[in-house]
C-alpha positions in Angstrom: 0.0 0.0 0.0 1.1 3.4 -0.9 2.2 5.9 1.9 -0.5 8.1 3.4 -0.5 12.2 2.1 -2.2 14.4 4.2 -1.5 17.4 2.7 -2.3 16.3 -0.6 -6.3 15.8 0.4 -5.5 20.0 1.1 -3.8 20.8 -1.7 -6.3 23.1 -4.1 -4.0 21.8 -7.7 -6.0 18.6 -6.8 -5.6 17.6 -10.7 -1.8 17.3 -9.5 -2.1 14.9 -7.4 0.0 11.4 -7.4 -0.7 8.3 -5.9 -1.0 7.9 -2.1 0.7 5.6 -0.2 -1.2 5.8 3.3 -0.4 3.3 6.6 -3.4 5.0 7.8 -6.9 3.9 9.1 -8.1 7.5 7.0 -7.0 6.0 4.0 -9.9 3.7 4.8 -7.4 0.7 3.4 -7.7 1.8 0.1 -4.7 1.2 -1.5 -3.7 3.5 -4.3 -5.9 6.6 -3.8 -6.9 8.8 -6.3 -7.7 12.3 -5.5 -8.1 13.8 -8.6 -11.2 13.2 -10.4 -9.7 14.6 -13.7 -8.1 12.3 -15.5 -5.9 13.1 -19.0 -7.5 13.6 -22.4 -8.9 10.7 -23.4 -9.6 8.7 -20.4 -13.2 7.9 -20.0 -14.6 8.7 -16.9 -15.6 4.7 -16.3 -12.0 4.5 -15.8 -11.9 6.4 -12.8 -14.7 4.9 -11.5 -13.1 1.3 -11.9 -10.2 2.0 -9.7 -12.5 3.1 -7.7 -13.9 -0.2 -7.7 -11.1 -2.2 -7.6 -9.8 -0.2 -4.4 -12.8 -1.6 -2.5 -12.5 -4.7 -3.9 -8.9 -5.3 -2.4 -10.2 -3.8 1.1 -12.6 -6.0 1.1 -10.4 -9.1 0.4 -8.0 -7.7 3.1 -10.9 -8.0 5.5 -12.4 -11.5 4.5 -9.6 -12.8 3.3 -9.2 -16.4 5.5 -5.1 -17.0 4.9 -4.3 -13.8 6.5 -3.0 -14.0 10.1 -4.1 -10.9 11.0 -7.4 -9.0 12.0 -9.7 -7.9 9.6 -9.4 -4.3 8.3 -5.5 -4.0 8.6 -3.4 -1.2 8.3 -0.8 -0.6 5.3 1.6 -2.8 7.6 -0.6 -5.5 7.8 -0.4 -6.5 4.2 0.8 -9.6 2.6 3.2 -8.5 0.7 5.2 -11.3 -1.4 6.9 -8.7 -4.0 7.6 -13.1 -5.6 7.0 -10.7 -9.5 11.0 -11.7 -10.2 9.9 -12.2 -13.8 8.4 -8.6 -13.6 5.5 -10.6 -16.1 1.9 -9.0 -15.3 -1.1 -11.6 -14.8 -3.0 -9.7 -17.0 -5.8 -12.7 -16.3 -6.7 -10.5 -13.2 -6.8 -6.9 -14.6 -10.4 -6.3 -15.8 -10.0 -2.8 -16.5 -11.3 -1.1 -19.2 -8.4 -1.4 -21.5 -8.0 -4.9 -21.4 -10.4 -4.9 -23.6 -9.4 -5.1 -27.7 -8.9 -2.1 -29.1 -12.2 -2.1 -30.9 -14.2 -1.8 -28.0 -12.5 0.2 -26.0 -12.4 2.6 -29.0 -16.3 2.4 -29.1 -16.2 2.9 -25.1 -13.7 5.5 -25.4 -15.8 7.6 -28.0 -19.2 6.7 -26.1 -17.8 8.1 -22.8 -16.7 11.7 -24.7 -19.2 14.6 -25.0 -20.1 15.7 -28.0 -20.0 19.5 -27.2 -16.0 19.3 -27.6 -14.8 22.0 -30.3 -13.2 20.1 -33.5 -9.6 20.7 -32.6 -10.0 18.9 -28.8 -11.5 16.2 -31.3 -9.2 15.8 -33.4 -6.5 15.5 -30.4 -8.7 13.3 -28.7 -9.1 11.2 -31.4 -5.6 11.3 -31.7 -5.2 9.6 -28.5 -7.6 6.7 -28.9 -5.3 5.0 -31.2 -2.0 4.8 -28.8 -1.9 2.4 -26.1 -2.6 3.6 -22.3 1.0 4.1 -20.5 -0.1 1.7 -18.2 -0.8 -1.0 -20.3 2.5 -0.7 -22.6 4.3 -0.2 -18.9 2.8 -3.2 -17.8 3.3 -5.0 -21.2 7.3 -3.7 -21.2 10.2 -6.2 -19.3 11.7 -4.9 -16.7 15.0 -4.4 -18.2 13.8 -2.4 -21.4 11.4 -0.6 -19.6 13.6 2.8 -19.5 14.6 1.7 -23.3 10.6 2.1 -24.0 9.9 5.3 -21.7 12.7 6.7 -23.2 11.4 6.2 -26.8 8.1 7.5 -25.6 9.1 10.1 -24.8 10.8 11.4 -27.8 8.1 10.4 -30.2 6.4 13.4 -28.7 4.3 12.2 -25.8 3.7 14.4 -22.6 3.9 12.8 -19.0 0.8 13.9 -16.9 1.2 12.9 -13.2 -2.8 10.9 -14.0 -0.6 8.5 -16.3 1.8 8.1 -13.1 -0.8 7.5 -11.3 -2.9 5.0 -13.6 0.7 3.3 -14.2 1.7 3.0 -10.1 -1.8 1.9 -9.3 -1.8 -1.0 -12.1 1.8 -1.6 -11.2 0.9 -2.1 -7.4 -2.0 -4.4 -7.8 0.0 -6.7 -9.3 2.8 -6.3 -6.6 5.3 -5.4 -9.5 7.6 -3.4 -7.3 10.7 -3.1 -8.5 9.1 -2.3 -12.3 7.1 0.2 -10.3 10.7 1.9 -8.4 12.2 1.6 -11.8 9.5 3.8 -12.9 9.5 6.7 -10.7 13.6 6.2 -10.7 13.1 7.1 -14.7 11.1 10.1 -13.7 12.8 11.9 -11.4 15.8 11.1 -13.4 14.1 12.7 -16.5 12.8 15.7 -14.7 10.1 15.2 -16.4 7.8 15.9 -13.4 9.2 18.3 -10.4 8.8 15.8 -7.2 6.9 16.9 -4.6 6.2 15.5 -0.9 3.6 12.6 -1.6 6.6 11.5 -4.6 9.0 11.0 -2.5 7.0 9.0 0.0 6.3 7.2 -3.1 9.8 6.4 -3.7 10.7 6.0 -0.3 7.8 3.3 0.2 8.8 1.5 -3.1 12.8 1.5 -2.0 11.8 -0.5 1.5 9.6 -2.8 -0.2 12.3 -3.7 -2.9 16.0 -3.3 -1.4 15.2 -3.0 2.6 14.6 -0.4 5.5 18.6 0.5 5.8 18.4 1.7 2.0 15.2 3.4 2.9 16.8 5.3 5.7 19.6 6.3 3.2 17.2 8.0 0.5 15.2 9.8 3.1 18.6 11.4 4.1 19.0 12.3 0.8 15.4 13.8 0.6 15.8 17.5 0.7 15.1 18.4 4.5 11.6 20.8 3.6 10.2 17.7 2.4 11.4 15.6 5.2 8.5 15.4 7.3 6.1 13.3 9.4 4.2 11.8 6.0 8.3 10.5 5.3 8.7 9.5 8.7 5.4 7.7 9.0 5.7 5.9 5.6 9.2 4.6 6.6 7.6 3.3 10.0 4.7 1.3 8.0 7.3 -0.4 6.1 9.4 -1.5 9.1 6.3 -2.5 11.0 5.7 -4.5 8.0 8.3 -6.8 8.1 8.3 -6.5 12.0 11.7 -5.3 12.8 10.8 -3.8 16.0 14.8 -2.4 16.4 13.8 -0.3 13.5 10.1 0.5 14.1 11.6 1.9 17.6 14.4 4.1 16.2 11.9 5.7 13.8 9.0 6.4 16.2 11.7 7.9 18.5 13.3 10.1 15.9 9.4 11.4 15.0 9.4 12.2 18.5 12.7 14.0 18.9 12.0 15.8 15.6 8.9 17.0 17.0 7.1 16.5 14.1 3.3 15.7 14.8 2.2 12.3 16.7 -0.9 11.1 14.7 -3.3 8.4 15.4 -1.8 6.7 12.1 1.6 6.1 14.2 0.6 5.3 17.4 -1.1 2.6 15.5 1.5 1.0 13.7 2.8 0.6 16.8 0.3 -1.1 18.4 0.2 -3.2 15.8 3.6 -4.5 16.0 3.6 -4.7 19.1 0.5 -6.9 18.9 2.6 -9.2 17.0 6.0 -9.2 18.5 5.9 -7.7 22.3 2.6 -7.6 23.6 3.7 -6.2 27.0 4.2 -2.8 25.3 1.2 -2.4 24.1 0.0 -0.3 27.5 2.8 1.9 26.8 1.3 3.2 23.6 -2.1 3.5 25.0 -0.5 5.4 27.7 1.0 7.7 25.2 -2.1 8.3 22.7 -4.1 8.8 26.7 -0.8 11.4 27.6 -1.1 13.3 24.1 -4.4 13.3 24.1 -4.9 11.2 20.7 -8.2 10.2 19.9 -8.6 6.4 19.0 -9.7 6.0 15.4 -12.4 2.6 14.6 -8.4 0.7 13.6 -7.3 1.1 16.9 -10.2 -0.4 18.5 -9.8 -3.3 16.1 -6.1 -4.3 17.7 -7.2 -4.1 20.9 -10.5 -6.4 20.6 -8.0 -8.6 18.8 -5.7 -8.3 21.3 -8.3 -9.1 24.1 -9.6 -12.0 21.4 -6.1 -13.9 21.3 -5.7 -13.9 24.7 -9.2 -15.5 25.0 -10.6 -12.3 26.8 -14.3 -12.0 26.4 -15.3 -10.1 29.1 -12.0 -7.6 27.7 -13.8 -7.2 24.1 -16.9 -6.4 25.3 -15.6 -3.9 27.6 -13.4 -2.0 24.3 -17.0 -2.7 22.6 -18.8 -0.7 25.5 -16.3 2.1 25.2 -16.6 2.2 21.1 -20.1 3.1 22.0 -19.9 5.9 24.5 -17.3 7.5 22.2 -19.2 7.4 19.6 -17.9 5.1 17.8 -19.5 2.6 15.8 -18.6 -0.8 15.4 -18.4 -2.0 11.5 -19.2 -4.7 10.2 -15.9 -6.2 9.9 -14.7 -5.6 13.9 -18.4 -7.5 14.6 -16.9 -10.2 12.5 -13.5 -9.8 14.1 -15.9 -10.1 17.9 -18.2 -13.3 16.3 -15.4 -15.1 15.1 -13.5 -14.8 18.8 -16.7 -15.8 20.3 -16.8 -19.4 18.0 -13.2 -19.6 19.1 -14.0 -19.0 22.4 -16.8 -21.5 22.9 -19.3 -19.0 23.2 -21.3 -20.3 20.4 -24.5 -18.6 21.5 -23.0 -15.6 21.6 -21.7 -15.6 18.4 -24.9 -17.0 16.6 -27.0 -14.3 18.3 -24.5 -11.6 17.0 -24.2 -12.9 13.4 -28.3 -13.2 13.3 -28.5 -9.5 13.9 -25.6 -9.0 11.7 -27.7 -11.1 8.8 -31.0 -8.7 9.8 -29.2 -5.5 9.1 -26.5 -6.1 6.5 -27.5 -9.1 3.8 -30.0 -6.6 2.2 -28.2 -3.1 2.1 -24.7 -4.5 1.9 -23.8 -7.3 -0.5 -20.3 -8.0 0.5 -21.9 -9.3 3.7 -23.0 -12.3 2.9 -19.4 -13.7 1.8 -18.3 -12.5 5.2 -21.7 -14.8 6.8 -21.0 -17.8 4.4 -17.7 -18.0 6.5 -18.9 -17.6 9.8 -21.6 -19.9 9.5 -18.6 -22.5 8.3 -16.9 -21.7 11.4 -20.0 -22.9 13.2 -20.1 -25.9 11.2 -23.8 -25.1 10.0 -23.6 -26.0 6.0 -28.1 -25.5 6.1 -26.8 -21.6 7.3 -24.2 -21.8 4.0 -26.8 -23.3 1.5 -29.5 -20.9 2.9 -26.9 -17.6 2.7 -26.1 -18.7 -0.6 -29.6 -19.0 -1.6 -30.0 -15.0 -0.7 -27.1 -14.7 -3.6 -29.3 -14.3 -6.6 -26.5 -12.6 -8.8 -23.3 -14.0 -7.6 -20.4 -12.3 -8.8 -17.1 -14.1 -8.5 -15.9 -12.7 -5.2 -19.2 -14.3 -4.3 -18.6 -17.4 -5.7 -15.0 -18.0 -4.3 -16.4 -17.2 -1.0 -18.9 -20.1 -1.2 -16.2 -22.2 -2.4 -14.0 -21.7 0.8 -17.2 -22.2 3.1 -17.5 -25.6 1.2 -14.1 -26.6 1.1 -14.2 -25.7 5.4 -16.9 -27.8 5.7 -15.3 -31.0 4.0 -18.2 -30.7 1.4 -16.1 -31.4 -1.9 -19.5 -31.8 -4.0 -20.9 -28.5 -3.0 -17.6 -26.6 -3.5 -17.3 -28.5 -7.1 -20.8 -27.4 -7.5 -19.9 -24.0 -6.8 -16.8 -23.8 -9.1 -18.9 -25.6 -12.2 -21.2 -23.0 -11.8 -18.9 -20.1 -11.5 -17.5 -21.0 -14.8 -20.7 -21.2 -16.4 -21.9 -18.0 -15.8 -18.4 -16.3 -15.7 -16.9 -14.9 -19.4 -13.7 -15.6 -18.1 -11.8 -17.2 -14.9 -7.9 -16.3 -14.1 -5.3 -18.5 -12.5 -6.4 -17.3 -8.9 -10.1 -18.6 -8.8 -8.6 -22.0 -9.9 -6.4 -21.7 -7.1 -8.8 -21.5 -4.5 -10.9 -24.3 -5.8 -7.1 -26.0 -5.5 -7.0 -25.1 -2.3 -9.8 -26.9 -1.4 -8.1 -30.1 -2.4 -4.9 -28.9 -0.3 -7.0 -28.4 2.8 -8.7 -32.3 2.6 -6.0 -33.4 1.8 -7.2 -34.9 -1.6 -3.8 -35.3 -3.7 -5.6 -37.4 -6.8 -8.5 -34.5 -7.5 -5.7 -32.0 -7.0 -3.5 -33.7 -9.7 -6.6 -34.1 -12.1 -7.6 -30.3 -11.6 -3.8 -29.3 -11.9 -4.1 -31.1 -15.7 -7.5 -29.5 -16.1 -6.1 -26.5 -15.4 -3.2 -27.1 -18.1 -5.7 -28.5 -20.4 -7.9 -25.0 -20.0 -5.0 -22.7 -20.9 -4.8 -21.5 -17.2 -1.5 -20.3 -16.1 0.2 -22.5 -13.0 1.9 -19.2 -11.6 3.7 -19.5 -8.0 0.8 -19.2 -6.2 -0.3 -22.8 -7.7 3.0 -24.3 -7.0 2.7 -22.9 -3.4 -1.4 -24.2 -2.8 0.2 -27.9 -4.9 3.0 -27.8 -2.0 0.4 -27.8 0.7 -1.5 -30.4 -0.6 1.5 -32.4 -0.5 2.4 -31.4 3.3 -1.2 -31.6 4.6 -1.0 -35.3 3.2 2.3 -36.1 5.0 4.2 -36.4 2.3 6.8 -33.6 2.2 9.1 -35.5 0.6 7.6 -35.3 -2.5 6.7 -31.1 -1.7 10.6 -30.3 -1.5 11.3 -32.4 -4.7 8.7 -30.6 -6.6 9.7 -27.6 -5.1 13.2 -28.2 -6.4 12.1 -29.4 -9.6 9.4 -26.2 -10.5 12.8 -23.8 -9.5 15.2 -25.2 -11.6 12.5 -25.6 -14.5 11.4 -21.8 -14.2 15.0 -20.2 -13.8 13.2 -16.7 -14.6 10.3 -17.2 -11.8 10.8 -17.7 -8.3 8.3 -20.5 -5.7 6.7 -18.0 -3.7 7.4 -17.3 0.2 5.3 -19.2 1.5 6.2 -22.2 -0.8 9.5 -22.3 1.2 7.5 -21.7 4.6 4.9 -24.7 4.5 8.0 -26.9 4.0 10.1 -25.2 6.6 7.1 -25.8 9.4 6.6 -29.4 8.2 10.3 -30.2 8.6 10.2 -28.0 12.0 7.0 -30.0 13.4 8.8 -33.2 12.8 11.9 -32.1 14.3 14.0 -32.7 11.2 16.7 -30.1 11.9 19.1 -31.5 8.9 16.0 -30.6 6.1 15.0 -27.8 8.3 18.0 -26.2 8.2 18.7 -27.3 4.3 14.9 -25.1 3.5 15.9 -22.0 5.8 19.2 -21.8 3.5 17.8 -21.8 0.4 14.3 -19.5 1.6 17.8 -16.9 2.5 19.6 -17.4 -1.0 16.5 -16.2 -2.7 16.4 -13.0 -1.0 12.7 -12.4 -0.6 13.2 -8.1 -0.3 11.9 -6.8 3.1 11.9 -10.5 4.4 13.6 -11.1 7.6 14.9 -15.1 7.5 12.5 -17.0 9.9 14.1 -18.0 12.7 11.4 -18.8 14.8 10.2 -21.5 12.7 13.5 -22.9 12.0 14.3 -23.0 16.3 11.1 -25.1 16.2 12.6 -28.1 14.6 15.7 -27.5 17.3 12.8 -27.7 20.0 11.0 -30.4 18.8 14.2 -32.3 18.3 15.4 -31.3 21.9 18.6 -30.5 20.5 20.6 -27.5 21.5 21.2 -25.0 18.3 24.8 -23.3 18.8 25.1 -20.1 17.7 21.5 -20.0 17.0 21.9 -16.4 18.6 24.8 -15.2 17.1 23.4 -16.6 13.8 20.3 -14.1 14.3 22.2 -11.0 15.1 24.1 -11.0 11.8 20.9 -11.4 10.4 19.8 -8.5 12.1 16.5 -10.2 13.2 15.8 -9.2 16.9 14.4 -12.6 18.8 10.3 -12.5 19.8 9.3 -13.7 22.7 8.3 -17.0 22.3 12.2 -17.4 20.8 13.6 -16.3 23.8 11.3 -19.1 26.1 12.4 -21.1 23.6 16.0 -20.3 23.4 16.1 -20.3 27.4 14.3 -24.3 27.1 17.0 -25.1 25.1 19.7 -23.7 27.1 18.6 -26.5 29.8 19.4 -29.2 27.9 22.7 -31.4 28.1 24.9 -30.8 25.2 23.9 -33.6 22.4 20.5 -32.9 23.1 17.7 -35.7 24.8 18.1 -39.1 23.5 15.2 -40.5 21.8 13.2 -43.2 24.4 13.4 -46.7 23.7 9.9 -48.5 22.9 
């Protein structure tokens, strides 16, 4: 997510305005922000409105989506955030904007969407227009390594860079997580000169170097940052990034230099740090409230959210509903996806009562105003084990848009109904023109999770067969399958096999992570060990190696690990808590380890 600009919601040149790149619970989690409403001649004004549109979509998969660790409605922190595009290659299967259609229809949208009380010259130049390809798309279409070649080129067949271009470029650029294309982008313009950088462009660039080459080089460009633009939006952007990959060193130094700056405190701050501190030192979190109670800074709806999840993790019911009570006599109201947060920790909690009374009056005021609700229900009622509940929410879905239907899919594949979740997926392809890599995926996944290797294989050819890419992500949801079936032999061989068949694409994250834990649980500290060195020779940017998992095997294997801290502290990884119980368990033990019991 891009870095949050203030000032640019001020600024009156609004028609100036670049991408925003916001940590903040104002940015409402909407990714790339566009403040301008005017976009450059020759851009209908559907356009607009579909980023629009896809900014709520990836909210609202942020909120429901069921692999991410976190609490619904996360910060710009909170994000998954692979940057696994090594072969910079766009899945243009998932971009359903406006100009991925062919040039004859979006030449008839283009000249639909135009007024016709434009005088013949701004014709002609609009006309003009139509015929070239939107920057974005020939961006996105452009390798990685030719990409200034072609901006260049551009540029000197006499085309004009308008900051809405940036903006249409970064936002396509970050939906597909293509992050180093993206900082080779903005490196081109400022470069050029073609566009005078301003505050929120340097956030930009800022945000884009820590997501691509690490928070020390992001510490070294914001000293080179001319010191009238070094400010709190700077500060706060480079804090996001290192609560991000939870490097609390870091996250420390630069909340401690916003303070000795005196630059303003904001809400936006205080929560990033609760939020790695909800993570990684949970003891500390009193110490912010204390701060934001001392300042006198007003919770915002996100910082109610870590705290009920706080209070939920530590199985603290009585706790939520006292944060809940206090939403209330501030005024605040409780959304729909912090009621989902509350129902979820109730199902968790054993309060099932609770949490079918709350979803009930959830169902009574959402499912008919607010259609994204029911995906959100379809899951709970999983949770609950109630598939009549599923069938009957899914009944309510007379229109079912994708979204809709991958959400039924997962409720399915929780369940263990395989039929109903095939169902689901037949149907979804009926109705739907055309189905990328990532809703085959999720059907996949169901296989993964009941651990049903044969249908996975068969919908793996199927997926062949149809023309559907098998991207990383499938490679990743196949290697599951494999480990949730207990046989991880075969995951690391295919693993191996997939990398040195695809030399220009690299297995995602948590390809190498599902393996690391299986090897870990089983106490296999030689594979263990073997996984952890070649997750560190990929060099995933902004991820920290992960020692925690790795000590597990060590623990499970009740074998000292020597070094192990020494090993961490050239790694600049700071150890968690739980590392340190478990560092201190292992400390106990005689050297050699514990013997292995005779039967």
């Amino acid at each position: 997510m891009w870095p949050s600009l203030r000032r640019a919601v001020r600024s009156k040149n609004v028609s100036h305005v670049f991408p925003i790149c916001s940590g903040s619970m104002e940015s409402k989690l909407t990714g790339c922000q566009v403040l301008s409403q005017v976009l450059p001649l020759g851009y209908p004004e559907s356009l607009f409105l579909t980023i629009r549109r896809f900014s709520a979509d990836s909210r609202e998969r942020l909120t429901n989506s069921k692999l991410c660790d976190e609490l619904p409605g996360q910060e710009a922190a909170d994000q998954p955030d692979d940057n696994s595009d090594h072969n910079d290659e766009p899945s243009h299967g998932d971009v359903t904007v406006e100009a991925s259609k062919k040039p004859s229809e979006t030449t008839a949208s283009l000249s639909r969407s135009w007024g016709s009380n434009m005088d013949h010259d701004a014709d002609l130049k609009t006309r003009h227009r139509v015929h070239r390809p939107y920057l974005f798309q020939t961006v996105l279409d452009t390798p990685s390594d030719a990409l200034v070649t072609m901006l260049d080129r551009w540029i000197e067949n006499g085309n004009q860079l308008e900051r809405n271009e940036v903006l249409l470029v970064l936002f396509h650029l970050k939906k597909q997580k293509l992050y180093r294309k993206a900082l080779k982008f903005l490196g081109w313009i400022e470069g050029t000169n073609l566009l005078k950088f301003e505050e929120r462009d340097y956030a930009c660039f800022l945000d884009l170097t820590a997501r691509n080459s690490g928070i020390e080089k992001a510490q070294k460009y914001l000293a080179r940052v001319p010191k009238p633009f070094r400010n709190e939006v700077l500060y706060e952007t480079l804090l996001v990034n290192c609560v991000r990959v939870s490097d609390i060193q870091k996250a420390e130094e630069v909340f401690r230099e916003i303070r000795n700056l005196s630059l303003p405190l904001t809400v936006s701050a205080c929560n990033q740090m609760l939020l790695l501190y909800k993570r990684v030192a949970r003891n500390k979190v009193a110490d912010i409230q204390m701060l934001m109670e001392k300042e006198n800074i007003k919770p915002s709806p996100f910082t109610y959210k870590l705290i009920i999840d706080l209070k939920g993790r530590s199985n603290d019911m009585s706790g939520i509903e006292l944060v809940l009570n206090e939403m209330k006599a501030s005024g605040v109201e409780a959304d729909f996806a912090t009621r989902t947060m509350v129902a979820r920790f109730y199902i968790y909690g054993g309060l099932t009562e609770k949490a079918e009374a709350l979803i009930r009056e959830m169902e009574m005021e959402y499912v008919k105003n607010k259609r994204h609700a029911i995906r959100s229900l379809l899951h709970l009622y999983a949770d609950l084990s109630k598939p009549d509940e599923v069938a009957r929410i899914w009944k309510l879905c007379t229109e079912p848009n994708r979204e809709d239907f991958l959400a039924a899919i997962e409720a399915w594949g929780r369940l263990g109904c395989i039929e109903q979740a095939e169902e689901t997926f037949e149907a979804m392809i009926e109705t739907t023109r055309k189905v990328s890599s990532r809703y085959y995926n999720v059907m996949l996944s169901v296989y993964a999770e009941n651990k049903l290797v044969a249908k996975g294989k068969e919908f793996v050819e199927r997926m062949s067969s149809n023309g559907c890419p098998i991207s990383p992500v499938t490679w990743e949801v196949l290697i599951k399958l494999y480990v949730n079936s207990g046989e991880v032999g075969k995951a690391e061989s295919f693993l191996l096999n997939v990398a040195e068949e695809n030399p220009d694409r690299t297995p995602t994250y948590g390809s190498y992570i599902y393996l690391l834990r299986a090897y870990a649980e089983k106490g296999d500290i030689h594979n263990a060990e073997k996984i952890f060195d070649r997750l560190k020779k990929v060099g995933y940017p902004g991820k920290k190696p992960p020692y925690p998992v790795l000590l597990e095997a060590y623990v499970n294997a009740k074998v000292r690990p020597h070094g192990f801290r020494e090993r961490m502290r050239a790694d600049d990884v700071h150890p968690v808590k739980i590392v340190l119980e478990h560092l201190k368990f292992l400390d106990q033990l005689p050297k050699g380890g514990v013997p292995e019991l005779e039967s």
